[in-house]
N, C-alpha and C positions, 0 to 999 in steps of 0.2 A: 150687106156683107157681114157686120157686123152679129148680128143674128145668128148666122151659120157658127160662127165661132162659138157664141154660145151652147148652142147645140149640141156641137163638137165636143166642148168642155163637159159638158151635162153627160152625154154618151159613154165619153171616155172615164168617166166619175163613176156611173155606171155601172160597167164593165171591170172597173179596178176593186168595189166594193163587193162585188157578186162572187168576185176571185178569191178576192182574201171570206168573206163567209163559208163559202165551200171549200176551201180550205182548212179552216177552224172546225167544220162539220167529219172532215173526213179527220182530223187529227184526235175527235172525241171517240170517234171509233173503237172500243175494247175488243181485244182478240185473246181468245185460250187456242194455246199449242198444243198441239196429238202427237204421241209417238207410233199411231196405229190407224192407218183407214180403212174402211168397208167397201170394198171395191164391187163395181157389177160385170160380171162380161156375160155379155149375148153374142150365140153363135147364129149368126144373119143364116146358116143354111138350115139347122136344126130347129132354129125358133126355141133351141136351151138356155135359160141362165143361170148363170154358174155366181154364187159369191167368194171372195176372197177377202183375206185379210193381210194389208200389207205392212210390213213394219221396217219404219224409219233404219232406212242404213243399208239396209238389206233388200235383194235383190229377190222377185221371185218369176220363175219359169209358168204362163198361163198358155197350155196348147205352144204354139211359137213364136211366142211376143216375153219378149222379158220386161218385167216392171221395175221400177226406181222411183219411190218419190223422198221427196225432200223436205219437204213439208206439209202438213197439213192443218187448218187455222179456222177455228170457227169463233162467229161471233158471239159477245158472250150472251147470259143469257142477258132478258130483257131489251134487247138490239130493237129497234123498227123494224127493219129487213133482216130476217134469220137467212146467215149463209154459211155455208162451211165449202172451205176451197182446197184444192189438193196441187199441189206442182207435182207432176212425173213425168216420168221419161218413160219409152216405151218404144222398145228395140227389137228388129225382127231377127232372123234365125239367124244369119248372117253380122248380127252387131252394128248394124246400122240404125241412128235413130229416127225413127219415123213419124213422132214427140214427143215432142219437149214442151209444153206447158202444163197452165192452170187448167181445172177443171172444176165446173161449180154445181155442188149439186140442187139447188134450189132453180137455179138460171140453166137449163139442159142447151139451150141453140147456144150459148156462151162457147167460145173454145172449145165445140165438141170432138173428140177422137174418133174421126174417119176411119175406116180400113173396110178393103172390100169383104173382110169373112169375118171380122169382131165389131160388137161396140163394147165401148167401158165408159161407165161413169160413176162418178162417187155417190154412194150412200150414204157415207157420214163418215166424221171424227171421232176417235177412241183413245181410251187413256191418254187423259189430260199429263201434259209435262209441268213441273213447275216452274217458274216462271225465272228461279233463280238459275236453273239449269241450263238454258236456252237463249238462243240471242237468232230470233227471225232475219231473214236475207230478203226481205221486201223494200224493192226498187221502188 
């Protein structure tokens, strides 16, 4: 019985040291802020896609979907995994949101935006903000 306890302590040791490393990995993480993203929309009937450019605050009208986003953050350079993420919102003719999250564009199956006659996904982040300007809302 004795043994198991061991084990136990060993597992649980483990598990507490792997946490806090991935922890300390994701805390080393460096992000530059955009006030501009590169947006894609394809139209699923015409096989068109269309670029946009959307910028921080401001809301734009794409066919009958309105866009919002609130941030956009990419790693900086030199990162292992180059990502650049986008939070938006994305409202139909009616003002109903139909999403609301992130969107990644390196990672496409990630939180991809559904809709039976659009897709959208990010191309990249533009004009970098400076860092004294801004204060990110990452949960």
């Amino acid at each position: 019985m004795k043994i198991y306890g061991v084990f136990f302590i060993i597992f649980l040791s483990t598990i507490y040291y792997a946490s806090v490393a991935r922890s300390q990995d994701i805390e080393k993480i460096d992000y530059d802020f955009y006030e501009e993203a590169e947006v894609y929309v394809l139209d699923k009937a015409t096989g068109q896609r269309e670029i946009f450019i959307l910028k921080l605050g401001k809301s734009m009208v794409v066919h009958n979907l309105k866009l919002e986003f609130s941030e956009c953050i990419s790693m900086k350079a030199g990162a292992k995994i180059p990502e650049s993420m986008l939070h938006i919102e994305v409202l139909d003719d009616a003002d109903e949101t139909i999403f609301d999250d992130w969107l990644l564009a390196y990672s496409l199956g990630y939180n991809q935006f559904e809709h039976p006659h659009y897709d959208i996904w990010l191309s990249k982040c533009i004009r970098k903000i400076s860092d004294n300007k801004y204060e990110p809302t990452l949960d």
